[in-house]
N, C-alpha and C positions, 0 to 999 in steps of 0.2 A: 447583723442578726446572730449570726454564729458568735459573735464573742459574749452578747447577751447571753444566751445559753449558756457557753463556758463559766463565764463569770455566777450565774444562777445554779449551776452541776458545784463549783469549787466552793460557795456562800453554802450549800447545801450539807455537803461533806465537811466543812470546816465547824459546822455547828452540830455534827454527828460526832468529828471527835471528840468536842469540847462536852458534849453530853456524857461520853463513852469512860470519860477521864472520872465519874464520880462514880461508885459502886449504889444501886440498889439497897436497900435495907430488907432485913426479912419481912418483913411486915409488908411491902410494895410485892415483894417477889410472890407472898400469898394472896397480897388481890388482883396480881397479874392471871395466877393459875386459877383462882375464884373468877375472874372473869372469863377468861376461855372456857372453864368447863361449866360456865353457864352459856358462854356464846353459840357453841357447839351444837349442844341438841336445839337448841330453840333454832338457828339457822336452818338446820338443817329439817325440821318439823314446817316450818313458816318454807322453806322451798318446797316443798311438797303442795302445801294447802296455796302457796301464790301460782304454781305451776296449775292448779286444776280452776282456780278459781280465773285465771287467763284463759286457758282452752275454752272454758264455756263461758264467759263473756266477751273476748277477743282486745279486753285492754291490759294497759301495757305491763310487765311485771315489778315487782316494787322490791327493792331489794333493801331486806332491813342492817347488810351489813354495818351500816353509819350509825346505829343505833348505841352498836359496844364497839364500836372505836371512836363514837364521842365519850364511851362514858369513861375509858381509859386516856383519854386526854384529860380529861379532870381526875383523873384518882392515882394516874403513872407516870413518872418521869419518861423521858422520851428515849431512852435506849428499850423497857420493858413495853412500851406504848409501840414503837418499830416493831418487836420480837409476836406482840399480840396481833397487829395488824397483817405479818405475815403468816404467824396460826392460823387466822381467820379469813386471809384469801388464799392460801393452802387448801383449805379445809372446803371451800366454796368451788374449786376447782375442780378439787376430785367429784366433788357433790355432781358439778354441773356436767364433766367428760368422763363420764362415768361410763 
C-alpha cells in the first residue's frame, strides 16, 4: 500500500513539473486573476448566506468552492489552475478560522 502512495505522490509531481516546464501566457494569467477576484467575494457572500441558512434549517453546508475550480479547469492550464485552487482555499480558510 505504501508503495502505491509513493508511486501516486512521484505520478503526481512528475506531471507538476512537466506542466511547470511551459510558461502561462498573458491572456490565461488574466483569467486566472479574472477568476479569483470573482471567486473571492461571491465565496465569501455564499459563506455567510450558507452559514445562516444551516443555523436555521440544521442541513448540511454546501460549499460552492468547486464551482470556480471547475471553471478554472476548463479556461487554465494547470500550474495557474494549482496557484487559483490555493487562492481559493487560502481565502476559505481564513474566512472559516476567522
Amino acid at each position: 500500500m505504501l508503495l502505491f502512495v509513493l508511486a501516486v505522490d512521484l505520478a503526481a509531481l512528475a506531471v507538476l513539473v512537466v506542466a511547470a516546464r511551459t510558461a502561462p501566457t498573458s491572456q490565461q494569467w488574466a483569467t486566472a486573476g479574472w477568476l479569483a477576484a470573482a471567486a473571492l467575494p461571491h465565496l465569501h457572500a455564499s459563506h455567510l448566506i450558507e452559514q445562516r441558512r444551516r443555523d436555521r434549517s440544521g442541513s448540511p453546508y454546501v460549499d460552492l468552492c468547486s464551482v470556480w475550480i471547475f471553471a478554472g479547469v476548463l479556461a487554465l492550464p494547470l500550474v495557474l489552475e494549482l496557484a487559483l485552487v490555493a487562492v481559493i482555499y487560502g481565502h476559505r480558510w481564513l474566512l472559516v478560522n476567522r
